[in-house]
C-alpha positions in Angstrom: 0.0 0.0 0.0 1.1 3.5 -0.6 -0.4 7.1 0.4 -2.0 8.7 -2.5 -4.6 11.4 -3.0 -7.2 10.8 -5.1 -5.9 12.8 -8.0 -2.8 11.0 -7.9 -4.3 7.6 -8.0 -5.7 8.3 -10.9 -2.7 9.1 -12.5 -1.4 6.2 -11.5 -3.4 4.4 -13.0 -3.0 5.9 -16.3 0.6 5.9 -16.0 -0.1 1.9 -16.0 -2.1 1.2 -18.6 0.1 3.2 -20.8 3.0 1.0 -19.8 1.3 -2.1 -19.9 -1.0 -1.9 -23.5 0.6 0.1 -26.5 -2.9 0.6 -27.9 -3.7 3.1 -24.7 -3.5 6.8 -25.5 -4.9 9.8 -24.3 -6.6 13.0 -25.6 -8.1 15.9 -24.5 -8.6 19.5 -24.0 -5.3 20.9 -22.7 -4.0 16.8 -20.7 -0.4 18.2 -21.4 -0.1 21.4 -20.7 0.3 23.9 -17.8 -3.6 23.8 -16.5 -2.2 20.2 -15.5 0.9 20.8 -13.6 -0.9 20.3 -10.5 0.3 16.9 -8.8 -2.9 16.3 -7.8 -4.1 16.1 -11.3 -4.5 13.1 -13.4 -2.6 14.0 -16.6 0.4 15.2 -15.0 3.7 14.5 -16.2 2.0 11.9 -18.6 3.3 13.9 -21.4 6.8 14.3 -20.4 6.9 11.0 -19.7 5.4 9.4 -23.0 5.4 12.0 -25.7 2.8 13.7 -27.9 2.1 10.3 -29.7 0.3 8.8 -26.2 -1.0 12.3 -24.5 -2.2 14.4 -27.4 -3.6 17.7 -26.5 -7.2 18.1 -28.6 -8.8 21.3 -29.7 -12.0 23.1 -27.9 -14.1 20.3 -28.9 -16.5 17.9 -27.1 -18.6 16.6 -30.0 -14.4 15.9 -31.9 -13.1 14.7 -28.8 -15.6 12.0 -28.5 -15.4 11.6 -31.8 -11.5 10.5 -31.7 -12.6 8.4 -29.6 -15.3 6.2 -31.0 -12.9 6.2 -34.3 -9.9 5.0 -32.8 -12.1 1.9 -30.5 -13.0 1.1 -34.2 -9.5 0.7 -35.3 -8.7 -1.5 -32.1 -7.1 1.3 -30.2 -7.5 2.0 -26.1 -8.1 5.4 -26.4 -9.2 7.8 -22.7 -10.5 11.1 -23.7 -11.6 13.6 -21.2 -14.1 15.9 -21.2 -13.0 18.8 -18.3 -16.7 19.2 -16.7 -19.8 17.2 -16.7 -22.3 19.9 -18.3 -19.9 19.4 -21.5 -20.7 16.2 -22.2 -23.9 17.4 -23.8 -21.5 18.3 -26.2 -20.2 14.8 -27.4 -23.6 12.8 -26.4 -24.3 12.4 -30.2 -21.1 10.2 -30.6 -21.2 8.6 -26.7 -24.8 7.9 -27.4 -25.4 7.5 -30.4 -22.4 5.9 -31.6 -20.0 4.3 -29.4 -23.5 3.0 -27.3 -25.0 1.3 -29.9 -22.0 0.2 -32.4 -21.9 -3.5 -30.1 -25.2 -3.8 -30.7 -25.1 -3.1 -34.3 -22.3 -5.4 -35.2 -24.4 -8.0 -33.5 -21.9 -8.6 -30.7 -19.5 -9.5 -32.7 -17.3 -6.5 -32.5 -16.0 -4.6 -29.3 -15.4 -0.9 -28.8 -13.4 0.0 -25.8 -12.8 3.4 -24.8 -12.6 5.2 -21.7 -14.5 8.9 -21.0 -13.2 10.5 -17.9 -15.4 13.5 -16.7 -14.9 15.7 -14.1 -18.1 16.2 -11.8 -19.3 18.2 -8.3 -20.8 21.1 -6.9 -18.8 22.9 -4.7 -16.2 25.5 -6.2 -17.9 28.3 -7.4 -18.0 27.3 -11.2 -21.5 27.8 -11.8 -24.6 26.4 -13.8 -22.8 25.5 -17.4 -19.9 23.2 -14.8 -21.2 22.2 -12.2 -24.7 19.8 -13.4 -24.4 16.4 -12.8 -25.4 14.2 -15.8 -25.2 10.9 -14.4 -28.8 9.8 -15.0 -28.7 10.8 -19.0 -25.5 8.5 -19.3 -27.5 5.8 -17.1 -30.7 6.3 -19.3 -28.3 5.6 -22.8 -28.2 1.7 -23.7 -24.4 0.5 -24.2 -23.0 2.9 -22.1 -21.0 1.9 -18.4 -21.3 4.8 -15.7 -18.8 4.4 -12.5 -17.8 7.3 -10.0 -15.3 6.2 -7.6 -15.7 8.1 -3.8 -11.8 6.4 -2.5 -8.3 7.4 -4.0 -8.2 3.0 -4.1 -11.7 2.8 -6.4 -10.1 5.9 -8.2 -7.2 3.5 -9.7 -9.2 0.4 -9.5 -12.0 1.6 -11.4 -10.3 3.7 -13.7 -7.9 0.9 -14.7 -11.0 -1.7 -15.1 -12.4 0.7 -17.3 -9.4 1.0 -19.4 -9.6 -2.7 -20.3 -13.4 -3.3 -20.6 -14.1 -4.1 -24.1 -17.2 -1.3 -24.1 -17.3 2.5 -23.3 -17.1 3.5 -19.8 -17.8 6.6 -18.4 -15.6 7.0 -15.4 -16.7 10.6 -13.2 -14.2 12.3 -10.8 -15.6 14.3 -8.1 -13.5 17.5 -8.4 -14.1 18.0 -4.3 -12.2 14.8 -3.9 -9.2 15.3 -5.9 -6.9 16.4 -3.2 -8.2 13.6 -0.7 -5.6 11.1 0.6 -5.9 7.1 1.1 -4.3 4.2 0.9 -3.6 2.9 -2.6 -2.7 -0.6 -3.8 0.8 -0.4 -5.4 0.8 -1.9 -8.7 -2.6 -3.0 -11.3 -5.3 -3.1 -9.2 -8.6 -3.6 -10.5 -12.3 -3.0 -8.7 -14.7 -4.9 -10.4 -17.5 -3.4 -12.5 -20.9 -3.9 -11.1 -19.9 -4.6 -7.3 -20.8 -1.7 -4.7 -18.9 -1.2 -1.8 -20.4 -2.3 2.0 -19.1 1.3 3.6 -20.4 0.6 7.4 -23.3 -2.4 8.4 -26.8 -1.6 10.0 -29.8 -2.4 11.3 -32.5 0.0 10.6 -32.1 2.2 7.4 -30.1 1.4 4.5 -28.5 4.6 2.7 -26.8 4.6 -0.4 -24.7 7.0 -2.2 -21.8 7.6 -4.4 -18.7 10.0 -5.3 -18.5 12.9 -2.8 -22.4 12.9 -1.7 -21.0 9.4 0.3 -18.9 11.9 2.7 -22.3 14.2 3.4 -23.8 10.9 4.6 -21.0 9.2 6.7 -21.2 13.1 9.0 -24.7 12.4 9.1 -24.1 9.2 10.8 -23.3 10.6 14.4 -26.3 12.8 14.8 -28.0 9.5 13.9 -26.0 7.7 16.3 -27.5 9.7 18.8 -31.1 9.9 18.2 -30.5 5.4 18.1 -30.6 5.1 14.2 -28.2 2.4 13.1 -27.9 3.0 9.3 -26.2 0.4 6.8 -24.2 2.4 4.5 -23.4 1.3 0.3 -20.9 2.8 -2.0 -22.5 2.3 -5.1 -19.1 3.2 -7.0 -20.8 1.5 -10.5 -24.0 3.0 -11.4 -24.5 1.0 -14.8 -23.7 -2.4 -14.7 -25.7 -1.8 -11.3 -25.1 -3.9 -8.1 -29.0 -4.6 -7.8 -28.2 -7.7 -5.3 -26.5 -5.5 -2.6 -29.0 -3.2 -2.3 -32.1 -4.9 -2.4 -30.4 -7.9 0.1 -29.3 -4.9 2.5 -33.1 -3.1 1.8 -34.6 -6.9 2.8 -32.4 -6.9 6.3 -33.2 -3.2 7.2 -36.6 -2.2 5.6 -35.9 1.3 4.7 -34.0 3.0 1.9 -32.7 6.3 1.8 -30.6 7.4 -1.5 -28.1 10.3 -1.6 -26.8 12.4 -4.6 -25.7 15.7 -5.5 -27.7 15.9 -8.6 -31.1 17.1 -9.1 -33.6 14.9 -6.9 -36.1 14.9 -9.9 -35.8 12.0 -12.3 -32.2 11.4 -10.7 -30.5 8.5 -10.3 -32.2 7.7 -7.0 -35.1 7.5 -8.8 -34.6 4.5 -10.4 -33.4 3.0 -7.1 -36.5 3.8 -5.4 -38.4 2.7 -8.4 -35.9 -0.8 -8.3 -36.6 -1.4 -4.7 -40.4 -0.6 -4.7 -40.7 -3.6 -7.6 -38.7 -6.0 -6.3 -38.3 -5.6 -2.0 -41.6 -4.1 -1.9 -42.9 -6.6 1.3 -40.0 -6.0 2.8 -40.2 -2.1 3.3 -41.3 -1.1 6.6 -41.3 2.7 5.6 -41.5 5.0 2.2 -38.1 5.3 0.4 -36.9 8.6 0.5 -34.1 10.2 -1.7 -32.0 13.7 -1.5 -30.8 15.4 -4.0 -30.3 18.8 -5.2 -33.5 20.9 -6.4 -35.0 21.4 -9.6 -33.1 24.4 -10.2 -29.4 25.5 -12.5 -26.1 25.5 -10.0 -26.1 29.4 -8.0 -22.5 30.4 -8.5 -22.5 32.3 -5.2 -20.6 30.4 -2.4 -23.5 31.0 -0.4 -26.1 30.2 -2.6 -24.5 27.2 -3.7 -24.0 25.5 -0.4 -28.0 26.0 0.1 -28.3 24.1 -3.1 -26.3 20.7 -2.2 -27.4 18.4 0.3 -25.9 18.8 3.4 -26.3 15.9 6.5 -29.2 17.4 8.3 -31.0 16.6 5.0 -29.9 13.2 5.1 -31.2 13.1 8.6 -34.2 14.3 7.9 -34.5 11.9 5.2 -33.5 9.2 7.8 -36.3 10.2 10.1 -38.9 10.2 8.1 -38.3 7.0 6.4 -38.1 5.4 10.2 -41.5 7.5 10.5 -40.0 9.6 13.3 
């Protein structure tokens, strides 16, 4: 094990699977120049390290970054583009979701197209509506298309790398507020499965999941909890599509309550579809309604102020908590 931050993790795991496959490269707006001297980001030193050949800087283009990408998994290439905030990804969602999403499916599973989208996500720093809205449930909602957002500097490198080497696009989102976090790291080509959520803390009475930074707004709701006798199971969901159905709806089954955190907007979010998941299939097992938090209906305010009003904070979560336990 080694001490990372998150940030650096990720560039480990870069650095790896540019050693280890000669097919990797990566492209993007500005991945090799000075807005990436930062240790803490992912891209840096890459190109130093491997040239303009591997880490090729792209011009201010979603829709041609995306593009490059779709084009080179077609020619049997590796390649990770990134696209620098999530609201951008409107921008390439004709090639992620119309193309790379459905060319599996049209080659009649013949064919594979791997390639790797890193996005950077989070509310938080002042950036405002056109970079800070989280997209996660429009790439969840497009058929062909793998959504993970790692919440550890470990998942960080484990799921980045396993999305490096899936044979279909993967989506991989990096919570900007967690960049400079530090953890332990696995040294060496560590992998974190696709599909498996993480088991963060075991409970009794209310099962909450979350994912990326919205995990660490429910882990400080846990000791007001605590206190008022709420024992809360706590998920990672780290993989959003493929989706770890089996440890939610077994941990829903032992507590009877489900409470589901994100830093998107609560309507039609991701939670959603948990809610909807859980109310289909552990319905007799629910001993109170499912409850979710999010962010309202509403653009990201730009004013520090305003902004922390608009992104769940714990007291939501225990509210959430204590209405789903009818208290």
């Amino acid at each position: 094990m080694s001490q990372k931050t998150f940030g650096q993790a990720l560039n480990e795991a870069l650095t790896i699977a540019l050693e280890i496959d000669e097919t990797v490269f990566i492209a993007g707006e500005g991945v090799g120049v000075s807005i990436h001297q930062d240790p803490n980001m992912a891209t840096h030193g890459l190109l130093e390290k491997f040239g303009s050949k591997r880490v090729k800087d792209t011009p201010v283009s979603e829709a041609a970054i995306a593009g490059l990408a779709v084009g080179a998994s077609c020619l049997g290439l590796r390649p990770i583009v990134e696209i620098m905030f999530f609201p951008f990804i409107t921008l390439a969602s004709d090639m992620l979701v119309n193309h790379a999403g459905k060319l599996r499916y049209m080659s009649g599973g013949k064919s594979s197209f791997p390639m790797t989208v890193r996005v950077k996500a989070g509310v938080g720093f002042g950036a405002g509506s056109q970079h800070s809205h989280n997209l996660e449930s429009w790439i969840a909602h497009s058929p062909g298309l793998k959504i993970v957002w790692p919440s550890t500097p470990q998942d960080a490198k484990g799921l980045l790398l396993s999305a490096i080497f899936d044979p279909d696009p993967v989506i991989v989102v990096e919570d900007m507020m967690l960049y400079r976090m530090p953890g332990e790291v696995p040294v060496g080509d560590i992998r974190t499965p696709l599909g498996k959520a993480r088991m963060v803390r075991p409970g009794t009475e209310c099962t909450i999941v979350a994912y990326g930074a919205a995990l660490y707004t429910v882990m400080k709701a846990l000791a007001p909890l605590n206190e008022q006798g709420i024992s809360c199971e706590v998920i990672d969901l780290r993989s959003l599509v493929p989706l770890d159905k089996a440890c939610i709806l077994d941990s829903v089954r032992r507590t009877g309550r489900l409470v589901v955190v994100h830093e998107a907007c609560r309507f039609c979010g991701f939670g959603a579809e948990l809610a909807a998941m859980v109310a289909e299939e552990a319905f007799d097992a629910l001993k109170g309604p499912v409850k979710r938090v999010g962010a309202p209906q509403s653009p990201v305010p730009t004013a520090p102020t305003h902004e922390k009003i608009f992104k769940p904070d714990p007291e939501n979560v225990v509210l959430a908590v204590r209405e789903a336990m009818g208290k």
